[in-house]
VOROTOR-467918 format. One line per 8 residues: number of its first residue (from 1); for each residue x, y, z negated of N, C-alpha, C. Coordinates in pm, whole numbers. Last residue first. Layout:
BEGIN
NUM) X,Y,Z,X,Y,Z,X,Y,Z | ...
***
This chain:
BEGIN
176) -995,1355,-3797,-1046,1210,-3815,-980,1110,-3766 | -894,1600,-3724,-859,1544,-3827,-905,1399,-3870 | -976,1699,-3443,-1099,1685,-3561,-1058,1625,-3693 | -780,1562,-3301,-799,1715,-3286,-924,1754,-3434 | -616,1338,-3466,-696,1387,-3377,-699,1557,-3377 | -397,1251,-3665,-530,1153,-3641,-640,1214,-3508 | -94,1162,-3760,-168,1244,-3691,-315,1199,-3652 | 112,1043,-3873,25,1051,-3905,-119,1149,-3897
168) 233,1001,-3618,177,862,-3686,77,908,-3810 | 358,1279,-3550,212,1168,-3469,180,1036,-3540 | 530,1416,-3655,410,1374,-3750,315,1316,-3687 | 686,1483,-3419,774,1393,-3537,664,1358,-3667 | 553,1644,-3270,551,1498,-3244,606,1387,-3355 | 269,1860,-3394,442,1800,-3414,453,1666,-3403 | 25,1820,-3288,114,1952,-3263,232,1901,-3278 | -54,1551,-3113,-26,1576,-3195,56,1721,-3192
160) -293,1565,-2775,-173,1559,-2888,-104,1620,-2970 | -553,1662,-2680,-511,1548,-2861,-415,1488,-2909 | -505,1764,-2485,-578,1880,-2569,-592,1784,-2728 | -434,1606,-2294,-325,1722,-2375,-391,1788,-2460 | -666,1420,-2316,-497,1368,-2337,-443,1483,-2355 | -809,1601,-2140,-854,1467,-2340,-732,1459,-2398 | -751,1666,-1956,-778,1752,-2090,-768,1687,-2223 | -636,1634,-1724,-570,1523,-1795,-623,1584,-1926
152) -646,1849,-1512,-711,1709,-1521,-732,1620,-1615 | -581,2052,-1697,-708,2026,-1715,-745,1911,-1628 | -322,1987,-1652,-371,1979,-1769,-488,1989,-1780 | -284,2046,-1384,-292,1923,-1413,-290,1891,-1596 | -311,2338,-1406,-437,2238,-1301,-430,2087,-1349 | -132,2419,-1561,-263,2430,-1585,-377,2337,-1495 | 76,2373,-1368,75,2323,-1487,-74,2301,-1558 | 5,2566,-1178,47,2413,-1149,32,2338,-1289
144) 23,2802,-1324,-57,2743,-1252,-101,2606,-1226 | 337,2785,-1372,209,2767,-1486,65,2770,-1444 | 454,2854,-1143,470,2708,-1233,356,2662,-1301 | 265,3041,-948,324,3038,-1037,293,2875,-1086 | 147,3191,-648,109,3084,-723,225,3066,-836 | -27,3507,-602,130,3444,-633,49,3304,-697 | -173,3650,-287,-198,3611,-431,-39,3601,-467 | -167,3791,-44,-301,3777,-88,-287,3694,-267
136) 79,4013,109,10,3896,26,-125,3935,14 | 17,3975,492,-12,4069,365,-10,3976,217 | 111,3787,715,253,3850,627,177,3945,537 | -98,3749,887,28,3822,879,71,3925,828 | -198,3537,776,-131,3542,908,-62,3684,946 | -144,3620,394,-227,3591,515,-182,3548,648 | 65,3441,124,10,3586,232,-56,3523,332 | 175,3401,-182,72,3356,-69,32,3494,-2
128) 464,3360,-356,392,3424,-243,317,3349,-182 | 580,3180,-587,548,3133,-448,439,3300,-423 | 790,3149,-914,666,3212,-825,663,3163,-665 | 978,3003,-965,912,2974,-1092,763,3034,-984 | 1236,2758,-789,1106,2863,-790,1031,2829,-896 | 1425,2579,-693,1420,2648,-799,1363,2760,-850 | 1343,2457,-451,1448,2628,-415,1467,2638,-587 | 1205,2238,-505,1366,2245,-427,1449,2387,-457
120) 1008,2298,-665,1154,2204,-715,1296,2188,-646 | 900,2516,-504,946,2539,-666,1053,2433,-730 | 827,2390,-275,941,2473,-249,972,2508,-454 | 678,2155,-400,815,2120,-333,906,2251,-300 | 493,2251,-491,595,2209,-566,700,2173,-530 | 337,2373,-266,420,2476,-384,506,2398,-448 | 306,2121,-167,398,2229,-35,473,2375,-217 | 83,2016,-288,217,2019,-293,302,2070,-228
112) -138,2209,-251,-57,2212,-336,92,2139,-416 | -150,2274,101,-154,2183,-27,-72,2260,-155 | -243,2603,208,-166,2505,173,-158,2421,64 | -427,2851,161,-471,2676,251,-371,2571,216 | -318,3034,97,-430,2986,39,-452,2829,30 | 27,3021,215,-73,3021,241,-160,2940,118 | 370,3073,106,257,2974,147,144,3051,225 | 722,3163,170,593,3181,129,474,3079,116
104) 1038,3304,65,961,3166,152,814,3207,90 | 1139,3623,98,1162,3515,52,1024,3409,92 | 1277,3880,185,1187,3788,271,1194,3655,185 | 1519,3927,-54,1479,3955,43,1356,3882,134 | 1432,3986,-396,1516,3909,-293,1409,3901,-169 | 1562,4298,-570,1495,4252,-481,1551,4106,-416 | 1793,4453,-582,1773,4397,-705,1646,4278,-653 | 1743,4699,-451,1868,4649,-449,1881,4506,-547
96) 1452,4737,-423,1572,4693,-265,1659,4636,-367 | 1377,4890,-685,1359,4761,-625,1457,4681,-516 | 1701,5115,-727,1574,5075,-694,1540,4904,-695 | 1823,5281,-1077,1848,5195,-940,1717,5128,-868 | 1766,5324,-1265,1677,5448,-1198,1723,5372,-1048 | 1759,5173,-1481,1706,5115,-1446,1651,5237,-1378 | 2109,4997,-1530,2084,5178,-1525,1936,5134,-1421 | 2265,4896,-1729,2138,4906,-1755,2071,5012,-1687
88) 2435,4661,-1510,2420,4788,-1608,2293,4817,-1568 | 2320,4416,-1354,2487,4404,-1465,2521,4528,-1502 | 2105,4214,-1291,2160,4325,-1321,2282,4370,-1426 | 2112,3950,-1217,2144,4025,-1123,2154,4190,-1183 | 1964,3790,-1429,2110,3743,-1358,2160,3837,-1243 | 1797,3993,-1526,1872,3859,-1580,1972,3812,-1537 | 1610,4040,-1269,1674,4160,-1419,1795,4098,-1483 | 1565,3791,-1211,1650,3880,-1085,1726,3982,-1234
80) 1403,3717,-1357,1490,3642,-1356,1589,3710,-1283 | 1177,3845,-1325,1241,3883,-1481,1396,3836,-1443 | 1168,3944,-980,1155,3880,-1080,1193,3903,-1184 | 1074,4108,-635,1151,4054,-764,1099,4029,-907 | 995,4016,-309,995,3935,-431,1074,3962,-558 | 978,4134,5,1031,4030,-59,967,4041,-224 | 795,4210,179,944,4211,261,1014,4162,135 | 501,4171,236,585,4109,212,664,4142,230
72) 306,4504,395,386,4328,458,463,4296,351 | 203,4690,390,108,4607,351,194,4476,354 | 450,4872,397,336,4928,525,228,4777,545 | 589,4649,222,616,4811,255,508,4754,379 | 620,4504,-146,541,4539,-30,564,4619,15 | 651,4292,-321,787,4412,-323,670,4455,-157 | 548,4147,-592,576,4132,-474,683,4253,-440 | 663,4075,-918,620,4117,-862,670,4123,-704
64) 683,3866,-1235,744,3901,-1102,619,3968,-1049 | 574,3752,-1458,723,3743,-1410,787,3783,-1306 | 334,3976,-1663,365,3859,-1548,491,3858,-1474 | 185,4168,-1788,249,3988,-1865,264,3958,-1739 | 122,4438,-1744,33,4251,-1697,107,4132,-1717 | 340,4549,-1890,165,4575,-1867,80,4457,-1809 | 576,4431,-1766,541,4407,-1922,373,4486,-1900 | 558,4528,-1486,567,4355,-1519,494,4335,-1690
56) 547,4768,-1494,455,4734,-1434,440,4495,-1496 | 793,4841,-1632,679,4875,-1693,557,4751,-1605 | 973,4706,-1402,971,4682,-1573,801,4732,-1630 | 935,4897,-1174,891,4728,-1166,887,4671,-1339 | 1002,5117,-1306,851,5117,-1296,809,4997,-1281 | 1275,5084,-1367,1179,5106,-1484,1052,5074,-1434 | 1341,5070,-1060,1338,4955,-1118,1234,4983,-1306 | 1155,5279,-871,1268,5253,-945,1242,5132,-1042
48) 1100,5204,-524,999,5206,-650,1159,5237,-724 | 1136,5095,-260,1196,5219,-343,1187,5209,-458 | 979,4866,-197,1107,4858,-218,1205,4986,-247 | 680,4907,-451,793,4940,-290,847,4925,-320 | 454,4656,-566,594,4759,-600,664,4794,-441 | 174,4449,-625,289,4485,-559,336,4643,-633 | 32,4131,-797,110,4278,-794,187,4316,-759 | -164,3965,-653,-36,4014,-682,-26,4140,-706
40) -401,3781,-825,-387,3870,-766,-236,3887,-721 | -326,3434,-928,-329,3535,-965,-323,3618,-848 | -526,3083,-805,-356,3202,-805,-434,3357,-846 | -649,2882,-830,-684,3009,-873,-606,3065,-888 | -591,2636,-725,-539,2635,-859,-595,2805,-899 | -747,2604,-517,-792,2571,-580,-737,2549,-711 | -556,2731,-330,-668,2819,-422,-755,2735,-505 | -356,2522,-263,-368,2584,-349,-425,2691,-414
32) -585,2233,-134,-543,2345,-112,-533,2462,-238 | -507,1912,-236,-590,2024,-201,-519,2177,-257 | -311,1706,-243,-356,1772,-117,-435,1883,-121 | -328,1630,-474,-181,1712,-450,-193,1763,-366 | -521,1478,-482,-572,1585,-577,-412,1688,-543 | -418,1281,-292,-564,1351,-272,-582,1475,-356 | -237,1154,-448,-168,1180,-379,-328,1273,-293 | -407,1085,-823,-330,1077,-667,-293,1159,-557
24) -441,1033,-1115,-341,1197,-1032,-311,1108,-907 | -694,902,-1281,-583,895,-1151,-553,1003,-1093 | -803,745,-1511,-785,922,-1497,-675,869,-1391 | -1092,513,-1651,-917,559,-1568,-945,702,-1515 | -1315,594,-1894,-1242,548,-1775,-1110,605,-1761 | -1310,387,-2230,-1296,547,-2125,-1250,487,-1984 | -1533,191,-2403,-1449,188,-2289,-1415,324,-2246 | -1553,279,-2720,-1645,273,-2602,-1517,281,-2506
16) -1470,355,-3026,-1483,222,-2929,-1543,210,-2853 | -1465,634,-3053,-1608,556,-3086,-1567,431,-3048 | -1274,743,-2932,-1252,760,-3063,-1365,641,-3111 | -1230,503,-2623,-1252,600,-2699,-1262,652,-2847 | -997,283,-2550,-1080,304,-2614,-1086,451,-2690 | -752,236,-2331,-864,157,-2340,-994,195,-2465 | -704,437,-2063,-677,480,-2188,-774,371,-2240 | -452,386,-1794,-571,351,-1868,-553,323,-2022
8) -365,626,-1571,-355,600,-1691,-483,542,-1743 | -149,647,-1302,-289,546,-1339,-249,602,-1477 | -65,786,-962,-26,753,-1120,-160,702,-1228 | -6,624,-662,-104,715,-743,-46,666,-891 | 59,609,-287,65,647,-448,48,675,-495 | -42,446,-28,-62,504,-128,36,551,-239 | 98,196,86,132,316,97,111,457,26 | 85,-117,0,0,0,0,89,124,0
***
């Protein structure tokens, strides 16, 4: 079988009642990543001064911003860019310089594995989604991804133990 699929059979509910099987297959990786509900983007010019990409990031909690000129994508910076790419604090320097350039993108439509594969290959925490041409339309983020397959799997992450080193004597989400 060509297939592949990850199985978990959980054999008994808190009540002793059979639960069914929960299967992450290779069908639920196919559908298209709006169905993880990507965030708006927030764009910045590639002039902008870097304080304003700062302010603008810490006001919406979020790791990055697009970098947009005359509606188009022309690239992408990040907390992570601040981090490993700025080496004085002088934050009147612009987006451009600090910026990464045209960086890889998706589409709405695209599986959602197409995001994990450019996030595990390139070492991507964000993905750009833009239209046919080239406006974003969202960001898909790690924690997106993360979130989709935690709410497949709710029963199971939402009843394990807070501290793993007390799971034996851990009894549930309801203490029972």
């Amino acid at each position: 079988m060509d297939e592949w699929m990850i199985e978990e059979d959980l054999s008994l509910l808190a009540g002793g009642e059979p639960q069914a099987r929960r299967i992450l297959d290779r069908q639920m990786l196919q559908e298209p990543i709006r169905r993880l509900e990507p965030r708006a983007p927030l764009t910045v010019a590639p002039g902008a001064p870097l304080a304003e990409a700062i302010r603008l990031m810490r006001e919406h909690r979020v790791g990055c911003l697009l970098v947009v000129e005359d509606e188009r994508l022309v690239g992408i910076v990040t907390e992570r860019d601040f981090l490993l790419k700025l080496d004085r604090p002088d934050l009147e320097r612009r987006v451009a310089e600090l910026m990464t350039p045209d960086p890889e993108v998706l589409t709405p439509d695209d599986p959602i594995v197409y995001a994990l594969n450019k996030m595990s290959v390139g070492g991507f925490r964000h993905v750009p989604l833009v239209d046919a041409a080239r406006r974003p339309v969202g960001v898909v983020s790690v924690k997106d991804i993360v979130d989709y397959l935690a709410d497949l799997f709710a029963s199971d992450v939402l009843t394990v133990p807070p501290d793993p080193a007390r799971a034996e004597t851990w009894r549930g989400r309801d203490g029972g």
